[in-house]
C-alpha positions as CSV (number, residue, x, y, z in Angstrom):
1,X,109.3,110.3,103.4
2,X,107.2,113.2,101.9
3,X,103.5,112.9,101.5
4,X,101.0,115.0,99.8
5,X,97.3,114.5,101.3
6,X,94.8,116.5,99.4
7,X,91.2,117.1,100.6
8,X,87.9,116.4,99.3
9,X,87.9,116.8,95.5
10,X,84.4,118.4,94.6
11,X,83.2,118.2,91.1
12,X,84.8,118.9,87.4
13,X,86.1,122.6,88.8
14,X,88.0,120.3,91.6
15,X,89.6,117.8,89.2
16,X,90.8,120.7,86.9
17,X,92.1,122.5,90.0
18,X,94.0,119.1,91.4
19,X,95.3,118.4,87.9
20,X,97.7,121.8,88.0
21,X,98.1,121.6,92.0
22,X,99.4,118.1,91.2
23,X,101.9,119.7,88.4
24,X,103.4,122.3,91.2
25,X,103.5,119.8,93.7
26,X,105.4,117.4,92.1
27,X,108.3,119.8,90.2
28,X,108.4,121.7,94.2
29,X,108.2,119.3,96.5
30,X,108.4,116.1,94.8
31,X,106.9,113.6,97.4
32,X,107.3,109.8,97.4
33,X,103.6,109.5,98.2
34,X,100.1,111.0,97.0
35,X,96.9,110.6,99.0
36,X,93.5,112.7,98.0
37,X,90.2,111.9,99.3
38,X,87.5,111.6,96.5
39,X,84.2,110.9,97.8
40,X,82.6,114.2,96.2
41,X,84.5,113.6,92.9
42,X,81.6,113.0,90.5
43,X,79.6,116.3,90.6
44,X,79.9,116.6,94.6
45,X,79.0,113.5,95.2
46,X,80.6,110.1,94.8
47,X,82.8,108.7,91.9
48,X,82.4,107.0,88.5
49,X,84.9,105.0,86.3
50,X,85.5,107.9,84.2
51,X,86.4,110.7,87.0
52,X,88.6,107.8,88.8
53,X,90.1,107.6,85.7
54,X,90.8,111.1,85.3
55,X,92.4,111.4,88.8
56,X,94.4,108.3,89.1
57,X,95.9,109.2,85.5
58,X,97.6,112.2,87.6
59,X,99.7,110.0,89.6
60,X,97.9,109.7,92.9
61,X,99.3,106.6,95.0
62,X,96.1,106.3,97.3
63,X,92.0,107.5,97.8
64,X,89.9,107.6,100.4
65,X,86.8,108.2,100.9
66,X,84.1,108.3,103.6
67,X,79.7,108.5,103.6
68,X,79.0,109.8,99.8
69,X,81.5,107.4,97.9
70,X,78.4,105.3,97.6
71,X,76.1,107.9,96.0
72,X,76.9,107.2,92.6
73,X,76.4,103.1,91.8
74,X,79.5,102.9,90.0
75,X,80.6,101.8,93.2
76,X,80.0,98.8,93.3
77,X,82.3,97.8,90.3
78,X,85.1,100.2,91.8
79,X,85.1,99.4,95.3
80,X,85.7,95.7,95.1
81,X,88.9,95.9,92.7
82,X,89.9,98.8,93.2
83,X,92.3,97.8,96.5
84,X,93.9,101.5,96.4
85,X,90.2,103.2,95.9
86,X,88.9,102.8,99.8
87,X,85.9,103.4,102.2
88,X,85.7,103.7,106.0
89,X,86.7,100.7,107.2
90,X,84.2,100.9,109.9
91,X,81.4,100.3,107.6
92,X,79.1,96.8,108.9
93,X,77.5,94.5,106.8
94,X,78.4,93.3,103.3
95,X,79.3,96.9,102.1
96,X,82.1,96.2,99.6
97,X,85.5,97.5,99.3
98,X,89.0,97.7,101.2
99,X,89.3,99.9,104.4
100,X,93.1,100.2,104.3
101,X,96.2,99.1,102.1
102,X,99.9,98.8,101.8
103,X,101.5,99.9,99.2
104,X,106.0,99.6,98.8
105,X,107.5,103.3,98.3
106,X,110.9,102.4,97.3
107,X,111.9,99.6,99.8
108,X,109.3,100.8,102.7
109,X,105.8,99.8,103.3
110,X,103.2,102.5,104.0
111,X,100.2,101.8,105.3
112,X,96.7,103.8,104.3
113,X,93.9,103.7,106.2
114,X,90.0,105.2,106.6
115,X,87.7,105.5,109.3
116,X,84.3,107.6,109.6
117,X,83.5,109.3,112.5
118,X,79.8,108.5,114.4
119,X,78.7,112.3,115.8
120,X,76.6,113.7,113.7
121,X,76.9,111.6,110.7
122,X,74.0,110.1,108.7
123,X,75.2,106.7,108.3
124,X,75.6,103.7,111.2
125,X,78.8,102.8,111.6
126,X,81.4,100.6,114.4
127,X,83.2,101.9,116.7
128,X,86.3,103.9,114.8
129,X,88.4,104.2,117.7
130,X,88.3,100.1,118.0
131,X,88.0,99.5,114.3
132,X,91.7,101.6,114.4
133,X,93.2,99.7,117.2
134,X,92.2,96.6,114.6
135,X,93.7,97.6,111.6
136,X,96.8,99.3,112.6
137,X,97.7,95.7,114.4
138,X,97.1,94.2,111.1
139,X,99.2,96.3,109.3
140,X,102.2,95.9,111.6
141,X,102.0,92.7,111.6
142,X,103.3,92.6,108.0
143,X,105.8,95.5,108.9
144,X,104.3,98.6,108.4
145,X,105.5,101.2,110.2
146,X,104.8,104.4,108.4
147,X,100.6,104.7,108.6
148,X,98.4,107.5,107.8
149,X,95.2,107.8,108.7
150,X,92.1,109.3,107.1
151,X,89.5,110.4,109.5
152,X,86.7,111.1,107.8
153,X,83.9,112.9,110.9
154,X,81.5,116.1,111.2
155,X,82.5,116.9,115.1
156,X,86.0,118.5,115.6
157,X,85.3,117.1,119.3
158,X,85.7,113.6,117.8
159,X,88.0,114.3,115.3
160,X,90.6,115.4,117.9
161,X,90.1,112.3,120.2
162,X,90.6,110.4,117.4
163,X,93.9,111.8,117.1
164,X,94.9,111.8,121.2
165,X,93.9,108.6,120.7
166,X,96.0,107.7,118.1
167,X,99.2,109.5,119.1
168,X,102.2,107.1,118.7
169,X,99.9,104.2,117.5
170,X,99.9,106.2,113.8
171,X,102.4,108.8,111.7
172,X,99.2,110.8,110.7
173,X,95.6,111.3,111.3
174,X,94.2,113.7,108.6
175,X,90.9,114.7,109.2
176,X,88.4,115.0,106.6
177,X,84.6,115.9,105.5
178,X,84.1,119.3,106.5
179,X,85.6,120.8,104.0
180,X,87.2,124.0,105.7
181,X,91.2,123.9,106.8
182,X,91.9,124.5,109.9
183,X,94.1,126.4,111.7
184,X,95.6,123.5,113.9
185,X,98.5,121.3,112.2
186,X,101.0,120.2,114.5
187,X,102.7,117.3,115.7
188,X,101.2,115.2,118.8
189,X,103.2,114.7,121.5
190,X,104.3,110.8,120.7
191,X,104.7,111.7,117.2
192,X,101.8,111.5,115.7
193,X,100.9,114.6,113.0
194,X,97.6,115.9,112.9
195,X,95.0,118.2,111.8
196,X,91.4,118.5,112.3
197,X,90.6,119.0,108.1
198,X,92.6,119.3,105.7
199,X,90.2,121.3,103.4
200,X,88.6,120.8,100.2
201,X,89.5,120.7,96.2
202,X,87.1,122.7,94.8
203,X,85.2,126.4,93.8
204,X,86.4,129.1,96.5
205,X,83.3,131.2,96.2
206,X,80.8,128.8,97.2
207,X,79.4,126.8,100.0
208,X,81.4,123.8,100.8
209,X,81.9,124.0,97.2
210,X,78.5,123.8,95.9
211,X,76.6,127.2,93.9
212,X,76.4,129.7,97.5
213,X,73.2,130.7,96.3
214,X,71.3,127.0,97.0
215,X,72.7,126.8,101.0
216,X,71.7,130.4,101.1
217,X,68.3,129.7,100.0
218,X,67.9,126.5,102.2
219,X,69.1,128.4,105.4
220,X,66.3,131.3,104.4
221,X,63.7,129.5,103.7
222,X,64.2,125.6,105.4
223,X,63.2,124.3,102.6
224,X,64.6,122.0,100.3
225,X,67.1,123.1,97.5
226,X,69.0,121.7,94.6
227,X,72.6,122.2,95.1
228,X,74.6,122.8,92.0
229,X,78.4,122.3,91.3
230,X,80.3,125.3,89.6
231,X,82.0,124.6,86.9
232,X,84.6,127.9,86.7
233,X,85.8,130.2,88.5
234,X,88.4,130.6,91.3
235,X,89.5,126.8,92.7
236,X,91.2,126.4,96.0
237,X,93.3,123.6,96.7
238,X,94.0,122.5,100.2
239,X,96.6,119.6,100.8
240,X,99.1,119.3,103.5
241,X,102.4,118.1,103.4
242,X,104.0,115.8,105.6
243,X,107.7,114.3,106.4
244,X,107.8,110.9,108.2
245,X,111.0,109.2,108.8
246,X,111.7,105.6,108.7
247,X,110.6,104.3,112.1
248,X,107.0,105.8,111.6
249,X,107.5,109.5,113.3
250,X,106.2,112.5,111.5
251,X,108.9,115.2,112.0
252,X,106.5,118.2,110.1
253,X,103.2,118.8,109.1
254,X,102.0,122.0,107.1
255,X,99.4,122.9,105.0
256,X,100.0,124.3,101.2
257,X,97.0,125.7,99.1
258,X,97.1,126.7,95.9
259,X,94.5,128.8,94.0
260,X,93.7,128.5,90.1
261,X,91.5,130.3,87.9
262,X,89.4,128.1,86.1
């Protein structure tokens, strides 16, 4: 099976910049599965019906998420019926929404799933290493065996136990929030791919994605700043690409990026 996991779409630039990535992707590779994590979609943070709307019209299969998908209040409409639109599944309380799905691709059942890392994070969250053992036994109990995992964390310490952890339990643990790709894709020893972030969708010459000269200005001064979405200029797209066979392995894992001018 090939899959497509795209990182953090930031803002209007992002979702122009996915739209043609999206267009290469599927005339190259053409996967059987799509997965992008949108919790900065609606002008760097959260989403609304419209910019769901926009994406999902591109043919993604599946979206995570992690702590800003709730800074815009459209989510409480999308969460709850939206079951391929997700949030960490670690969240307590009554927070609404799905933390994993299955979805058929052809004849095999994938399962998706999102967790959100506890170091350095701004929001209280359960135990993700647990929370995982918990819904990767649900999801083979109805006979998944291909699962990918969206690990959404600040600390690369935790991001990486996360995916020892999950080595052989999982087919992928994709880590995401930070925003910057790194340089460590690989297949665990059990069979497990991995890699610590995937990236971002969004404006290359900027902070994280947002107008370089706020972060700047916040690091000078410690004060605070606005931070402002660009709207054109050069996009970066980060993705990788995975193959998983049948009985849940991942046999490769590599990153493709694409730049647009937009």
């Amino acid at each position: 099976m090939k899959v497509i996991f795209f990182g953090d779409i930031v803002g209007s630039i992002g979702r122009k910049g996915l739209r043609l990535a999206v267009a290469e992707v599927k005339q190259k590779i053409k996967p059987d599965l799509m997965i992008a994590n949108i919790e900065n979609l609606a002008h760097g943070k959260g989403v609304t019906e419209k910019t769901f709307q926009e994406i999902g019209s591109l043919g993604i299969d599946v979206f995570t998420s992690g702590n800003h998908i709730f800074r815009k209040s459209d989510y409480k409409k999308l969460l709850p019926t939206k079951k391929n639109l997700l949030r960490p599944a670690n969240f307590t309380g009554d927070v609404p929404g799905h933390g994993w799905c299955i979805l058929e691709v052809g004849n095999i059942k994938v399962g998706v799933g999102n967790l959100q890392g506890r170091v350095f994070m701004d929001m209280l969250v359960d135990d993700p290493f647990r929370k995982a053992d918990e819904i990767v036994s649900q999801m083979k109990e109805q006979g998944v065996k291909i699962i990918i995992i969206d690990f959404h964390a600040e600390a690369t310490s935790e991001k990486q136990a996360f995916g020892w952890y999950m080595d052989g339990k999982v087919s992928a643990v994709i880590g995401t929030h930070t925003h910057i790709q790194t340089n460590d894709a690989r297949i665990l020893p059990s069979g497990t791919a991995y890699i610590t972030d995937v990236g971002f969708c969004g404006a290359q010459n900027s902070v994280l994605g947002v107008k370089k000269e706020g972060p700047v200005n916040m690091f000078i001064s410690s004060l605070p700043v606005r931070f402002d979405i660009p709207e054109s200029g050069l996009v970066l797209i980060n993705s990788v690409y995975l193959n998983i066979n049948k009985s849940g392995k991942a046999t490769s894992i590599k990153p493709i990026n694409y730049k647009f001018l937009i």
